[in-house]
N, C-alpha and C positions, 0 to 999 in steps of 0.2 A: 504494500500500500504506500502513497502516493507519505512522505512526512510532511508535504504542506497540506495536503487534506488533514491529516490527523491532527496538525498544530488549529488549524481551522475548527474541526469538528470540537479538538476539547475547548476552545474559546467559546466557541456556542452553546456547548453544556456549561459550561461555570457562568455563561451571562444568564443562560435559562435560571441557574439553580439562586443566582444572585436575584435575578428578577422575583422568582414563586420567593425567597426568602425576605425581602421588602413587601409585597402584596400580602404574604402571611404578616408581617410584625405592623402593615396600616391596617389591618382588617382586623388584629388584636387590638391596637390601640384606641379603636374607632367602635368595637366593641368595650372595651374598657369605660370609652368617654360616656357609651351609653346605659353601660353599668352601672356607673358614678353618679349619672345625672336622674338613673330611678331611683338609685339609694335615698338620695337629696330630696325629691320630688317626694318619696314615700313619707321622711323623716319631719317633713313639712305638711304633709295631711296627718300624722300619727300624731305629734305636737299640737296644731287645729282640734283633733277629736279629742285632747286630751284636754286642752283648756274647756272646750265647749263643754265636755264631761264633767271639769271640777263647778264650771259652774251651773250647774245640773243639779250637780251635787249641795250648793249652799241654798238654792231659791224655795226647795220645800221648808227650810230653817226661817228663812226672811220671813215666807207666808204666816207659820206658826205665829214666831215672835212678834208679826206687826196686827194679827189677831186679836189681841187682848190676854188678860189675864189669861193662867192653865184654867184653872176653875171656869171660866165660863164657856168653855169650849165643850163643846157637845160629841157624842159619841161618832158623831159620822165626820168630824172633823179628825179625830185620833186615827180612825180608820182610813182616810185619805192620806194623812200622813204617814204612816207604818206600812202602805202600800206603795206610796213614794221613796219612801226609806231601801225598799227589796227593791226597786225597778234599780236606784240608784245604786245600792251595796252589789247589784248583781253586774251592772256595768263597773262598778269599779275595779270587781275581783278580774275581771279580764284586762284592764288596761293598767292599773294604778298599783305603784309598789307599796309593800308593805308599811312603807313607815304610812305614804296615805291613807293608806285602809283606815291605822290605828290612829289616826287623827278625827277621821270620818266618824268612825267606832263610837271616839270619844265624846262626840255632841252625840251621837242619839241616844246613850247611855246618860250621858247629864239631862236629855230629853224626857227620856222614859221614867227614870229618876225622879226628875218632878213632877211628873204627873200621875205617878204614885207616890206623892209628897214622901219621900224620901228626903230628899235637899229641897232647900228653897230656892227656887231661880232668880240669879242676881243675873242684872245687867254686866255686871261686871267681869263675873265668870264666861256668862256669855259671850262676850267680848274676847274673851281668850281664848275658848275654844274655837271659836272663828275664825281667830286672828292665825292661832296653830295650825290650822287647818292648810288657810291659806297660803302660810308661808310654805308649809311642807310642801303642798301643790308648787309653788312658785317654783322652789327648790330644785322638783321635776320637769318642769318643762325649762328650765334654764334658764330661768331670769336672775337669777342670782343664790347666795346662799346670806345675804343680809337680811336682817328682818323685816317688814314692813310693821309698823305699829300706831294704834291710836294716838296722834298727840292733843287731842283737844279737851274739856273740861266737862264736858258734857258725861254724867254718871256718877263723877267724881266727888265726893263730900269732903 
């Protein structure tokens, strides 16, 4: 065989195998970018479901508290709420880490608590448990790990 064919032929195989080797590493990279960019896209509707979620989670509490007195709340109002409690506690066990949970926990339990006058519900405890809540939440979705707190006078004696 001819040695200029053959110097020819392996130049053509090594540009072939250099070409499929660049066509392979842009079709990874380009698969990569599209990797990247669901990860991103996902992490950003999960974060979305998760706020939407926490605040979900506090609006059965506002409802209660802006109610009135425990005592004058009537039984179909306890039973809207402890039905709202499970829709909530059941979306949270799937989305929300533990420390949330036991934040969450914590008001319906200071809830239940007072309305089987166990404790007396103070504005002020209420406040904290919300406030706990909140931050734990905050905490999860990555707003920060500093507190947020009431500074205003209003409760206070």
């Amino acid at each position: 065989m001819d040695p200029y064919l053959i110097a020819e032929l392996n130049t053509l195989i090594i540009t072939f195998l250099a070409a499929c080797v660049f066509a392979v590493g842009g079709l990874a990279g380009w698969l990569g970018h599209l990797a990247a960019a669901r990860i991103l896209r996902d992490e950003g509707a999960s974060q979305k479901l998760r706020i939407d979620l926490y605040q979900q989670a506090v609006e059965p509490f506002l409802r209660l508290y802006t109610s009135g007195p425990f005592a004058g709340l009537g039984e179909g109002d306890w039973n809207n709420f402890e039905l709202e409690m499970l829709r909530v506690a059941s979306r949270l066990t799937l989305f929300a880490p533990q420390k949330v949970m036991n934040a969450f926990n914590e008001m319906v339990d200071y809830v239940r608590a007072g309305r089987e006058d166990k404790v007396v519900v103070s504005e002020e405890r209420t406040m904290q448990l919300g406030s706990d809540f909140l931050n734990t939440a905050r905490k999860d979705i990555g707003l920060g790990a500093g507190r947020i707190a009431y500074q205003g006078t209003q409760g206070s004696t």
